[in-house]
N, C-alpha and C positions, 0 to 999 in steps of 0.2 A: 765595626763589623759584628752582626749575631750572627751565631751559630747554634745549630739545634741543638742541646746535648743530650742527644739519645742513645750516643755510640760508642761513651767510653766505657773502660773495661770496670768501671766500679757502677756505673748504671746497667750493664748487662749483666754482672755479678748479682746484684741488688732483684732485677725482673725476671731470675731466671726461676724465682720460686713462687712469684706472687700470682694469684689468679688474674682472670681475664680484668675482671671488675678491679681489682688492685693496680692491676699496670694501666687500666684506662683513667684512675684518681690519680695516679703518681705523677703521668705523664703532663696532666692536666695543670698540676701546682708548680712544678716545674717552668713550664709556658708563663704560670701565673705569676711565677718569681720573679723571670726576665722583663717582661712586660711590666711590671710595678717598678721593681728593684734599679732595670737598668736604662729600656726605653723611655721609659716618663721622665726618669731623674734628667736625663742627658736630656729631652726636649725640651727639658722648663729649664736645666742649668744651664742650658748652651747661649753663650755669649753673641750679640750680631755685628762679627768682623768683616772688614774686606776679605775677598778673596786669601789675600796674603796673611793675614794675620789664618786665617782657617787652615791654610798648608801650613802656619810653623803649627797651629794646635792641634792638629790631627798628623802631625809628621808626614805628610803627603812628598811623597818624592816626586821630580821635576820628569823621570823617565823610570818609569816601572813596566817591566814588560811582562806578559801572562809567560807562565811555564810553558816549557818546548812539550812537555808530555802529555797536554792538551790533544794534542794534533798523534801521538802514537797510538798504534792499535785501533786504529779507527775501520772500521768492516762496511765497503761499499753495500748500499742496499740491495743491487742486483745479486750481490753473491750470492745473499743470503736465502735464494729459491734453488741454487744449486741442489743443497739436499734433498728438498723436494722433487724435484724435475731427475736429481740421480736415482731415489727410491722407486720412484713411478717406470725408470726405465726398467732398472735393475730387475722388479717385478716380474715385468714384461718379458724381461730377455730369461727368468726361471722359467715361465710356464712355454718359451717359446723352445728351449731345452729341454724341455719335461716332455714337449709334443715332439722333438727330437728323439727323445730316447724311446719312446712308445712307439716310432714307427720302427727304430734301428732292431728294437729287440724283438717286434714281428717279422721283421726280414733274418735275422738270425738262427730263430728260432729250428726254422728246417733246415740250416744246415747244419746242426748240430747232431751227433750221433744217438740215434734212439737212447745207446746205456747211458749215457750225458744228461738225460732230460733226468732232471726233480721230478720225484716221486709223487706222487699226488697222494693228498693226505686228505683224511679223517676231522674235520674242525669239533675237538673236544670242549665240552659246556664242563669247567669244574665248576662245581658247588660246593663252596666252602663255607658259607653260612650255615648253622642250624634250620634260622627261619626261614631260609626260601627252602633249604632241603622237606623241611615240615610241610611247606606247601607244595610244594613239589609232590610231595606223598598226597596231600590229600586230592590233587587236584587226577593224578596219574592212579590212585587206585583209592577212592574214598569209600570208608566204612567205619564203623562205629571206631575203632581201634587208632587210624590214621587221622581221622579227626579229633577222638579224645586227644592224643598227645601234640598233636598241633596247633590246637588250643591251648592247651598247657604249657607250649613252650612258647608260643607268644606272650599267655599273663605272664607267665615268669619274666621273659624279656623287657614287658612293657614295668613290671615290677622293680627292677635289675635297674631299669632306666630314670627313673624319680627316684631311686636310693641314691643312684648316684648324682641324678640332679642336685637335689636336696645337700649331701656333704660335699659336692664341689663351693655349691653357694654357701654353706658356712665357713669354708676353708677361705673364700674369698673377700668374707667380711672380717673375717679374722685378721688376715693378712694385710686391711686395707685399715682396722684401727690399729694395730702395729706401728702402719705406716706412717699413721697420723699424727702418733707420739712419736718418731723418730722424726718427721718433719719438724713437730713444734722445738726439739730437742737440736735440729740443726739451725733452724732459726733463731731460735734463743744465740749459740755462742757465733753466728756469723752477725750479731751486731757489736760484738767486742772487735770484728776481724773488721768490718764496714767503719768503723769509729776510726781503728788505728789508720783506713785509708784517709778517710776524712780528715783527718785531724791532718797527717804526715802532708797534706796538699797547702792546708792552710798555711803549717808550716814553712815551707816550701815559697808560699808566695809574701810572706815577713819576712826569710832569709834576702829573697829575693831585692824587696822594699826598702830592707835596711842599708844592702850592697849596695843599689844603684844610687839610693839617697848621699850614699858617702862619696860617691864617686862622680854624679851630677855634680854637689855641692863643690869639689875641684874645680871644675872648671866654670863654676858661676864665681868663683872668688880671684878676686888680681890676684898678680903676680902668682899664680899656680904654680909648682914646679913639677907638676904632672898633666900640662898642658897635651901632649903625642902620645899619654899612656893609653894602650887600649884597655876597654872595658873589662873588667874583672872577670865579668863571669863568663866570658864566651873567651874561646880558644883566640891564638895569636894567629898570624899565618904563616910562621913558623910550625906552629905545634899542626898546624892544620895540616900542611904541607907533608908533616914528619908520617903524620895518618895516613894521609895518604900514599906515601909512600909502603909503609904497614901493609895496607889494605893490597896494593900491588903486589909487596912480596908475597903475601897468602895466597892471594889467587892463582900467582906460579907455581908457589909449592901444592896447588891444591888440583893445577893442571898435572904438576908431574907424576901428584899420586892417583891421578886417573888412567895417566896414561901406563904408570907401572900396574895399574890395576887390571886395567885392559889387556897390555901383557901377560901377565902373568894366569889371566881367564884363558886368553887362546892358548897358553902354551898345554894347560890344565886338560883344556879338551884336546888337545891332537892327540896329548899324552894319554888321554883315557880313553879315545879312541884307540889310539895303538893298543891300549892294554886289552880292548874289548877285541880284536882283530885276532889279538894272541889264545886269547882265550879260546875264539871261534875258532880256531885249527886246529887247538889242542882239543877242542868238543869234538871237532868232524872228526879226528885223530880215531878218539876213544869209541865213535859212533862207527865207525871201520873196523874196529878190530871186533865187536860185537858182531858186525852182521856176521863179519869172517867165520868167526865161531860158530855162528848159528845157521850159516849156510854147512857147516861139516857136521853139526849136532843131526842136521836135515839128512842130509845125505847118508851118513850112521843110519838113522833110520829107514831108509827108503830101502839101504839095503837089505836091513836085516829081517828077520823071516817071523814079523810079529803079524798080529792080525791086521787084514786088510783094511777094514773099516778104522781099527785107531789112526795107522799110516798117511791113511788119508785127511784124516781129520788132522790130523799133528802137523802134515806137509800145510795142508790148505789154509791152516790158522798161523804158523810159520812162516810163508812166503805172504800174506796180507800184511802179518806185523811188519817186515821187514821193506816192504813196497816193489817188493823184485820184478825187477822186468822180465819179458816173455822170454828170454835166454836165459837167464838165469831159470826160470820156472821149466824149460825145457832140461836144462840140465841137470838139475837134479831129479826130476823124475823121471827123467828117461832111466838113472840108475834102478828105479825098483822093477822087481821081475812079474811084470803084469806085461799083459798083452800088447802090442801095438797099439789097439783102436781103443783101448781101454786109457793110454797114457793119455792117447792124444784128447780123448773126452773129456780127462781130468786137468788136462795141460790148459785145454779152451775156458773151459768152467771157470779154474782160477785164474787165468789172467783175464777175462770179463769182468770177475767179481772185482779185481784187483782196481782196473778200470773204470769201474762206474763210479760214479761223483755220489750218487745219496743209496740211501736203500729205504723201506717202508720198516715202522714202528712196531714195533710186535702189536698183535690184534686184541692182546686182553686189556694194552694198554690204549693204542691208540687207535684203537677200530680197525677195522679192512682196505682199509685204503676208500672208501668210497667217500666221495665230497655230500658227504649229507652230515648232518651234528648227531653228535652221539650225548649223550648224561653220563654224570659220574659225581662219585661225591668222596673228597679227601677234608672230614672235616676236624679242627683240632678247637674244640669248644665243649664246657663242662654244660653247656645246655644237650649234646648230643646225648649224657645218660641220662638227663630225664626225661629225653625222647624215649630212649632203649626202657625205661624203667615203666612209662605210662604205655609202653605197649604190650610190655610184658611183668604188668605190678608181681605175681610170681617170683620174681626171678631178684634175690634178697643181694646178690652179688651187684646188679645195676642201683641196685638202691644204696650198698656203701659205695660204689665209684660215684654215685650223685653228690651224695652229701659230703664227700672227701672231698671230690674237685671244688664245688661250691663253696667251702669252709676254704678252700686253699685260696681262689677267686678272690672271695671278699678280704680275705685277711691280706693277703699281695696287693687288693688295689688301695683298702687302709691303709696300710705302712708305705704307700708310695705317696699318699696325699698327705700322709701326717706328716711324714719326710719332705715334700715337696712345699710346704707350707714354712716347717721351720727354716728349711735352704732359702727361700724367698724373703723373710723376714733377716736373718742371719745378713743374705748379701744386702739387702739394702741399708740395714747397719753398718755395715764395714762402707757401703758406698758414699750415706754418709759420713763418715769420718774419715772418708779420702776428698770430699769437697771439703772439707773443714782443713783438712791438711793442704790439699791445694790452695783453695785459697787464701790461709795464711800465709804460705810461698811465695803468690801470688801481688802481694800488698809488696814488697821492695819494685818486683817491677811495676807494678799501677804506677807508683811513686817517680821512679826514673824512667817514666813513658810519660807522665803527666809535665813532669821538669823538662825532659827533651820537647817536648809542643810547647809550655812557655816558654822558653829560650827563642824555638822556630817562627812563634809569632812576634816576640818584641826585637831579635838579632835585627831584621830591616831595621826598626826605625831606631836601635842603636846607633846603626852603621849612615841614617843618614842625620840624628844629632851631630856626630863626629864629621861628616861631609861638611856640614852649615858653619862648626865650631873654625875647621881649615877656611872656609870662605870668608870667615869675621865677623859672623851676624854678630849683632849684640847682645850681651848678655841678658837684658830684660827679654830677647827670646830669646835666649836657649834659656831662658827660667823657664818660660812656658811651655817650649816642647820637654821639658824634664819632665815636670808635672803633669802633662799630658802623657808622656810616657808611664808614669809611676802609674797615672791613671787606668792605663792597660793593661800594665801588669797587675794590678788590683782586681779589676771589672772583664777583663778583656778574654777572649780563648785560650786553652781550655778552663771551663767552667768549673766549677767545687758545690756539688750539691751532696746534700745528706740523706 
């Protein structure tokens, strides 16, 4: 049987650094090994037996059947439109919701109480840019003044912009011949770490060669007294039996510590739910005894004989903090000594205010309330002094905030790329010498993953040597299937390339 080998952990180790054109040569000499090395050899060395002679040389068992796992997890093809045909509804059933909630909230609308309705707002244009503000000036009030400085804040931008072009692309060649010696530097010791795989395999398959040689050679000689011994190198079914058993206990122990794990989550959360429950009454607790206060601090006030205008303001900013309802609002201001029609004006006022859901934005901020777009500019950019500066060259204060921020600018975005360059360099060093440390980790398991798949591929035809040896073939075959065996294990899956 060939096998591709492009998938073991010492070829994906080996391509995971080489360029495009590297892993398309690699792959290619590889094929070209197989093909010379093991196809040709086997089609000009292969002997023309009967049928029989070709089952004992090829160890061919009388009933071999395909894995049951063939057939698991198999995904009929109509399912597999399911997602499609669910998305497509799914869709459908948003916008059919969407044209739900557009009719439900124009029918709610009027029955909603006038103070309830959202406040209609001002749709505010910030300008936070220098450059659109520059044009913004020259466009909204052009003169020699608006246009000098918005000109000048463009060169400068467009200036600002190829400075930093310019030192990003150095910082990036920098960072990438760095790179290029840490590459060469991890390539270099990962052929000491590729060697020891290589080697430890070959290894591996001479332990192998030398074991079964000694242990064939038993039973190809009379009188053996190791005729019933199983194979050396693979488990008893005894010892198999005991693993399994192993494997069982864990699995228990490792349900129980799910299930105490589980426990132990829910008990976690009831608990911290209760503890959150405690807390919440001890908040509403402490949240009671304030308003308490603050409803008799109000009433102190209402009675006492200060000026009317604070009283009211104190009451009306008092009962909004505290959210009081209209008997509450009646009751304490009916204590102050104002008029009847005067309480009741102020009693309506604030529980309205209390009541309504939004209110409008102060005007300097967010305009008048009218739905039309307003300007504005909150800009935080060292181009805006030498806006201020080129419209007012005069004025010697904008010209050090220009040159201060600018000097602060360049120098904050240098020390973040000089920094940014060494951090990049730095970690690919250290990331190098975590593949180099991994991978030499790395090289015991290749090792006893590469032994576990020879075992997996030559255990069959161990186990049907020993079937034929019980039946009595002759020994002139079971010479042949040995050696056809040995031969597997030499030439056979998994592969040893370098």
């Amino acid at each position: 049987m060939i096998v591709a080998p492009f998938n073991d952990g010492e070829t994906r180790r080996i391509q995971r650094n080489l360029t495009g054109v590297q892993k398309k040569n690699n792959n290619k000499t590889r094929e070209g090994v197989i093909v010379n090395n093991f196809i040709k050899d086997n089609e000009q060395d292969m002997p023309t037996l009967t049928l029989d002679d070709t089952k004992d040389s090829l160890i061919i068992s009388d009933a071999a059947k395909l894995p049951h796992q063939l057939k698991e997890n198999q995904i009929e093809p109509e399912k597999s439109l399911l997602p499609i045909s669910g998305i497509a509804v799914g869709v459908m059933g948003v916008m059919a919701g969407l044209s739900w909630f557009v009719k439900r909230n124009a029918k709610i609308t009027n029955e909603i109480a006038k103070e309830k309705w959202i406040t209609s707002f001002t749709r505010n244009i910030s300008i936070n840019e220098e450059t659109v503000q520059a044009l913004v000036q020259m466009v909204q009030n052009p003169n020699n003044k608006t246009i000098r400085a918005g000109l000048g804040v463009l060169t400068l931008t467009a200036t600002a912009f190829m400075g930093k072009t310019f030192f990003d692309g150095f910082k990036e060649v920098w960072v990438k011949k760095k790179e290029a010696d840490i590459q060469k530097n991890l390539q270099e010791q990962l052929i000491d770490i590729e060697t020891q795989s290589f080697s430890g395999k070959i290894q591996i398959i001479r332990n192998a060669l030398s074991e079964k040689t000694k242990m064939f050679s038993k039973y190809l000689t009379y009188n053996s007294e190791n005729q019933n011994q199983p194979f050396g190198m693979f488990k008893s079914a005894k010892e198999l039996s005991f693993g399994a058993k192993q494997d069982n206990k864990k699995r228990m122990n490792s349900g129980f510590k799910y299930f105490m794990l589980g426990g132990a989550t829910i008990a976690s959360i009831v608990g911290l739910s209760l503890y959150s429950m405690k807390n919440l009454r001890a908040g509403n607790m402490e949240v009671e005894k304030f308003i308490s206060k603050t409803k008799k601090d109000m009433e102190t006030i209402a009675k006492s004989n200060k000026d009317k205008n604070f009283v009211k303001e104190y009451l009306e900013h008092g009962l909004q903090f505290i959210n009081a309802k209209k008997e509450v609002v009646e009751e304490i201001v009916n204590q102050a000594n104002w008029e009847t029609a005067e309480k009741e004006e102020f009693i309506n006022h604030v529980v309205k205010k209390i009541e309504t859901s939004t209110v409008k934005v102060n005007p300097n901020i967010g305009g008048d309330g009218t739905q039309k777009p307003s300007l504005s500019s909150f800009v935080d950019d060292y181009r805006a002094f030498f806006y201020n500066m080129l419209i007012e060259p005069d004025n010697k204060q904008f010209q050090q905030l220009f040159f201060g921020t600018t000097a602060l600018a360049a120098v904050s975005y240098g020390g973040k790329l000089i920094g940014d360059a060494i951090k990049e360099v730095q970690v690919k060093k250290i990331n190098a010498q975590t593949e180099i440390d991994l991978q030499q980790r790395l090289v015991s398991t290749e090792l006893r993953n590469f032994k576990s798949k020879k075992d997996a591929a030559v255990k069959p035809l161990v186990d049907e040597f020993y079937k034929q040896v019980d039946e009595g073939k002759p020994k002139e075959q079971l010479k042949t299937m040995a050696e056809n065996i040995l031969l597997e294990i030499k030439n056979g899956p998994p592969f040893v390339y370098s």
